[in-house]
PDB file as gemmi writes it, atoms N, CA and C in Angstrom:
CRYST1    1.000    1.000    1.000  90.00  90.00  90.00 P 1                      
ATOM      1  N   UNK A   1       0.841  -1.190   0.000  1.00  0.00           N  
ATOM      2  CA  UNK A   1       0.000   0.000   0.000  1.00  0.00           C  
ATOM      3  C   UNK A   1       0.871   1.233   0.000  1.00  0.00           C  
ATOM      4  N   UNK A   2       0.727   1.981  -1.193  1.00  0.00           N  
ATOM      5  CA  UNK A   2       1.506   3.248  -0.980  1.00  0.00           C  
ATOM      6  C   UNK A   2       1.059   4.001   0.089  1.00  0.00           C  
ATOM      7  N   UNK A   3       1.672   4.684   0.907  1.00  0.00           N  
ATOM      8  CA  UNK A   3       1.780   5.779   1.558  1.00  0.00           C  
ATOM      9  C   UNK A   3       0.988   7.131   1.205  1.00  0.00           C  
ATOM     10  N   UNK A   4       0.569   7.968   1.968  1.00  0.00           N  
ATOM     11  CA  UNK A   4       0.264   8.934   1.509  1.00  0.00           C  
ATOM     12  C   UNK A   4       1.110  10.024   1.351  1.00  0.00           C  
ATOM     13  N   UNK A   5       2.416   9.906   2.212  1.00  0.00           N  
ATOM     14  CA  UNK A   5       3.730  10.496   1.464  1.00  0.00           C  
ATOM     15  C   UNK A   5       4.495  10.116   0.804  1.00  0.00           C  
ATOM     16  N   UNK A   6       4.057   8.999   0.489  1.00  0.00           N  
ATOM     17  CA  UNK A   6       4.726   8.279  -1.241  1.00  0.00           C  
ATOM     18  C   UNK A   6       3.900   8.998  -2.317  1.00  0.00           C  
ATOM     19  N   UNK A   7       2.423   9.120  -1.792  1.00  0.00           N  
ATOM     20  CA  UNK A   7       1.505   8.957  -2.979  1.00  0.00           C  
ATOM     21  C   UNK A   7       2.042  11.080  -3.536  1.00  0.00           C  
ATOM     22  N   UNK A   8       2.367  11.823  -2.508  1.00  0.00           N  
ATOM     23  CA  UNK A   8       2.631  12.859  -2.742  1.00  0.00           C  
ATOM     24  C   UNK A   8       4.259  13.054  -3.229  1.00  0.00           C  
ATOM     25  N   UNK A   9       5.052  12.473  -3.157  1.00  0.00           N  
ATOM     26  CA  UNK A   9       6.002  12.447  -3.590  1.00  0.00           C  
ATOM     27  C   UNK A   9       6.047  11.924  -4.979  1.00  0.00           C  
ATOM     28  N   UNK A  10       4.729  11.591  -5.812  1.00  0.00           N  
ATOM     29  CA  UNK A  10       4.629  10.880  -6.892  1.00  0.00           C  
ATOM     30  C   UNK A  10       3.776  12.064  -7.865  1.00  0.00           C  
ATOM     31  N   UNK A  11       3.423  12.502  -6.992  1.00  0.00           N  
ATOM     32  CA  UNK A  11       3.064  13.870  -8.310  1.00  0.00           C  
ATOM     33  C   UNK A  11       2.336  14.938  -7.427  1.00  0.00           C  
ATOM     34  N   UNK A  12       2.665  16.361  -7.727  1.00  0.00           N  
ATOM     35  CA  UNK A  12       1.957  16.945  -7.282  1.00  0.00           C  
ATOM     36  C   UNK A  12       0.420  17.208  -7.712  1.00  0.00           C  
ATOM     37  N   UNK A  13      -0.430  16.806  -8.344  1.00  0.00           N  
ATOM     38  CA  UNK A  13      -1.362  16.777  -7.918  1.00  0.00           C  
ATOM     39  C   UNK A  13      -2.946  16.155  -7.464  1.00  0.00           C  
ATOM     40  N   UNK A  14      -1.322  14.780  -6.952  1.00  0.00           N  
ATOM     41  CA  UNK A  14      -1.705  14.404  -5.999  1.00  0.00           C  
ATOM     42  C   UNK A  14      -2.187  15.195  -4.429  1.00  0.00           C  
ATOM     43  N   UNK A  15      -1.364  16.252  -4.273  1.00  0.00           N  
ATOM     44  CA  UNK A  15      -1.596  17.588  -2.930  1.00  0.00           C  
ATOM     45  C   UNK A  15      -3.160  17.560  -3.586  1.00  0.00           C  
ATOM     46  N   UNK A  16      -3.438  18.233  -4.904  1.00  0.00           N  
ATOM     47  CA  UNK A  16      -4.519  18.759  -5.106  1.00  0.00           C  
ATOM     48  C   UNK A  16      -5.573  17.563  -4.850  1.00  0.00           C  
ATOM     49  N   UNK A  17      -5.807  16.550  -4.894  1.00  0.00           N  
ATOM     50  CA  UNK A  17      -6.393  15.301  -4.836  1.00  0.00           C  
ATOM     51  C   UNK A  17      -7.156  15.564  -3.476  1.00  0.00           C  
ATOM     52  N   UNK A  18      -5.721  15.905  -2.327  1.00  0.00           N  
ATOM     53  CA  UNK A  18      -6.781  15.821  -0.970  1.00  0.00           C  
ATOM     54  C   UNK A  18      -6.995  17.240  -0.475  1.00  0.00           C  
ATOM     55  N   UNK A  19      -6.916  18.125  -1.232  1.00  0.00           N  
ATOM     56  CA  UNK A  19      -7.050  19.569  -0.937  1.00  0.00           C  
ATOM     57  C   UNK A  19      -8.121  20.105  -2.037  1.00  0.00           C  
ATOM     58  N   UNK A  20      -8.609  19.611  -2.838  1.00  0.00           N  
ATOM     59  CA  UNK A  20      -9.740  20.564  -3.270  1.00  0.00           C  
ATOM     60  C   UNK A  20     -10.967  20.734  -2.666  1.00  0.00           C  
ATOM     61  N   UNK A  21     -11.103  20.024  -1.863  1.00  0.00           N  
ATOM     62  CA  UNK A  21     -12.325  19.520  -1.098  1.00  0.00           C  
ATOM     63  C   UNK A  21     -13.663  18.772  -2.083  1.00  0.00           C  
ATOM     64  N   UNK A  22     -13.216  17.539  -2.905  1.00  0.00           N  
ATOM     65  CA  UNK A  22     -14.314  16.989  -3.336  1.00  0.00           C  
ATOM     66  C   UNK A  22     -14.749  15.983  -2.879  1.00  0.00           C  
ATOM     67  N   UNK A  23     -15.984  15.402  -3.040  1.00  0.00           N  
ATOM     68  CA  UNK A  23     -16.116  14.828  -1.880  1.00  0.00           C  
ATOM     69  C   UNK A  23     -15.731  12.927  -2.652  1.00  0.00           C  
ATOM     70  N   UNK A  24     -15.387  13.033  -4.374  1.00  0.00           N  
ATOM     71  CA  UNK A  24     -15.287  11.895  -4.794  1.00  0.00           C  
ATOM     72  C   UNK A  24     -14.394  11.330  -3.985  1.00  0.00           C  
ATOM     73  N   UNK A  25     -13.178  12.457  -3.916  1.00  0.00           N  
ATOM     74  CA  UNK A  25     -11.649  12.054  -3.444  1.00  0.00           C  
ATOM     75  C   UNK A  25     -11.937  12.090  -1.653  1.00  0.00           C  
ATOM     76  N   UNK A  26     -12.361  12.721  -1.387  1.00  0.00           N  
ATOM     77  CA  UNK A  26     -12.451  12.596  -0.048  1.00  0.00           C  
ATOM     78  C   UNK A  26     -12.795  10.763   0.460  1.00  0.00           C  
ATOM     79  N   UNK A  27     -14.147  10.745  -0.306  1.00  0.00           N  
ATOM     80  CA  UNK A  27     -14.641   9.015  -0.241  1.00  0.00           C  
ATOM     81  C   UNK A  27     -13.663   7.748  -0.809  1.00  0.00           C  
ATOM     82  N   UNK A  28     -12.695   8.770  -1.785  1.00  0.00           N  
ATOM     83  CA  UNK A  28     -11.645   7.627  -2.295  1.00  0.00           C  
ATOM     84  C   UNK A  28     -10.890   7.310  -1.299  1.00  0.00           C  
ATOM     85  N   UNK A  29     -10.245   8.032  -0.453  1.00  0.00           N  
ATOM     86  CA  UNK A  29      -9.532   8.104   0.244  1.00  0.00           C  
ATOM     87  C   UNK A  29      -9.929   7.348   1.494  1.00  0.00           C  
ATOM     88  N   UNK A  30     -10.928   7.446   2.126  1.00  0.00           N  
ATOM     89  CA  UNK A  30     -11.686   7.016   3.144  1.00  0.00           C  
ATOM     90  C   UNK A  30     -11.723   5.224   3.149  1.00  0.00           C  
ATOM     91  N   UNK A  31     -12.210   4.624   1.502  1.00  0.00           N  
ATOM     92  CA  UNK A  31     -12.149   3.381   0.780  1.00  0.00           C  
ATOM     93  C   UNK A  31     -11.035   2.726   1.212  1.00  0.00           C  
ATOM     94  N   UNK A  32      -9.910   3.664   0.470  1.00  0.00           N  
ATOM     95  CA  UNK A  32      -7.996   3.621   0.664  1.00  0.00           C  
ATOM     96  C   UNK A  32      -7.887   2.671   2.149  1.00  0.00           C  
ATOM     97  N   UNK A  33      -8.557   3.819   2.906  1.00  0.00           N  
ATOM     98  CA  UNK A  33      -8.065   3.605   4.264  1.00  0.00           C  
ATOM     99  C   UNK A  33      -8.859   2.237   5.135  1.00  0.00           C  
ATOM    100  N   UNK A  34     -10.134   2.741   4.612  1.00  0.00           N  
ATOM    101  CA  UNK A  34     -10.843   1.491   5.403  1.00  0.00           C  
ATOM    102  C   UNK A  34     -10.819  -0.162   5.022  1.00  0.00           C  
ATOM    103  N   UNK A  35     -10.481  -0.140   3.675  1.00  0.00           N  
ATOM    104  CA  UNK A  35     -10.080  -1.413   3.386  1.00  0.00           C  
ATOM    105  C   UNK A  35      -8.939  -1.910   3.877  1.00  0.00           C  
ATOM    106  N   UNK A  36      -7.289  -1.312   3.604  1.00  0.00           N  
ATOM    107  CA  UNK A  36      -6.123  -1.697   4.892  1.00  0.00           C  
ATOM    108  C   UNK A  36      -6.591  -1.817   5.655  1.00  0.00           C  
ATOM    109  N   UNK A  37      -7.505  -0.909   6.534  1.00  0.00           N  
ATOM    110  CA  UNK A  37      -7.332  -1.253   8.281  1.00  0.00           C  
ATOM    111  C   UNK A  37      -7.922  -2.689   8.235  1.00  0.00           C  
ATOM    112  N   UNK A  38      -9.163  -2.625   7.659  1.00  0.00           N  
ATOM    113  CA  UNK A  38     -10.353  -3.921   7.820  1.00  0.00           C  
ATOM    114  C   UNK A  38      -9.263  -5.209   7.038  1.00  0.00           C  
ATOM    115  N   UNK A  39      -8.575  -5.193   6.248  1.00  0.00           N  
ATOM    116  CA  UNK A  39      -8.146  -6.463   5.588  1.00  0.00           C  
ATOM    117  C   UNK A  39      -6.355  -6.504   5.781  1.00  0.00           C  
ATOM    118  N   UNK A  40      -6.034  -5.412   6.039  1.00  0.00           N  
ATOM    119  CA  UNK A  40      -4.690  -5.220   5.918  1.00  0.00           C  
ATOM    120  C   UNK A  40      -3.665  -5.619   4.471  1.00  0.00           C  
ATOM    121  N   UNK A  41      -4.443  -5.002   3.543  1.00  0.00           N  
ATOM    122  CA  UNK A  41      -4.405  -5.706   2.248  1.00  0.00           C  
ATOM    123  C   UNK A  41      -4.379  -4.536   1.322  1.00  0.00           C  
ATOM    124  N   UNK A  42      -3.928  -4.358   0.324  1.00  0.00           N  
ATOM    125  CA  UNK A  42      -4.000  -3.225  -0.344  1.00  0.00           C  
ATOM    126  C   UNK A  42      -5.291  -3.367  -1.059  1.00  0.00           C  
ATOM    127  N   UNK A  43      -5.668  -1.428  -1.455  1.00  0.00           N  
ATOM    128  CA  UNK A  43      -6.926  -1.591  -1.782  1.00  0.00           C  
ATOM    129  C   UNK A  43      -6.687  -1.477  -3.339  1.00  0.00           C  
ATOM    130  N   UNK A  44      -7.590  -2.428  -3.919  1.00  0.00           N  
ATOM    131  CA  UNK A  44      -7.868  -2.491  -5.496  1.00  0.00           C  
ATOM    132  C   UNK A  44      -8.533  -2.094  -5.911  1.00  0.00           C  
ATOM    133  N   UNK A  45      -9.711  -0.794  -6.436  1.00  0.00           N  
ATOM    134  CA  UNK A  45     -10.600  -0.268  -6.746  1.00  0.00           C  
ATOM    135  C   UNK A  45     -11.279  -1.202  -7.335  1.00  0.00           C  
ATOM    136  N   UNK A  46     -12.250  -1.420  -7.836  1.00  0.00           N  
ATOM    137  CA  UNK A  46     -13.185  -2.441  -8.636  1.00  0.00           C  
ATOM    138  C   UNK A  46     -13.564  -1.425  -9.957  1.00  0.00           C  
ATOM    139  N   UNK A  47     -13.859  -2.250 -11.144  1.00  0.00           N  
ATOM    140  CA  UNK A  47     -14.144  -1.333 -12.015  1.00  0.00           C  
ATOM    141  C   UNK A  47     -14.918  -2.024 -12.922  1.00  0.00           C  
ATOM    142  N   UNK A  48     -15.936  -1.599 -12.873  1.00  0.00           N  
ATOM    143  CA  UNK A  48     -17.411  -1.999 -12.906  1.00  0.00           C  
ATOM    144  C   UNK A  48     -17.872  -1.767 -14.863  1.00  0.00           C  
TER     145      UNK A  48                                                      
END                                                                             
């Protein structure tokens, strides 16, 4: 699982990702997180 100071060290706008305040990225992020904690597994988006 990348880091979130990997994931910013990989492009800047990535910064903009968790600073515009949208709420897609906000919920992406949230996904990110709650799947590691719950599985400890990196998260794979699904794509439908």
């Amino acid at each position: 699982m990348m880091t979130v100071a990997e994931l910013f060290e990989r492009s800047a706008e990535s910064l903009q990702l968790f600073t515009d305040g949208e709420k897609r990225y906000s919920q992406l992020l949230f996904d990110i997180c709650h799947e590691v904690l719950r599985t400890g597994k990196r998260y794979y988006r699904r794509v439908l």
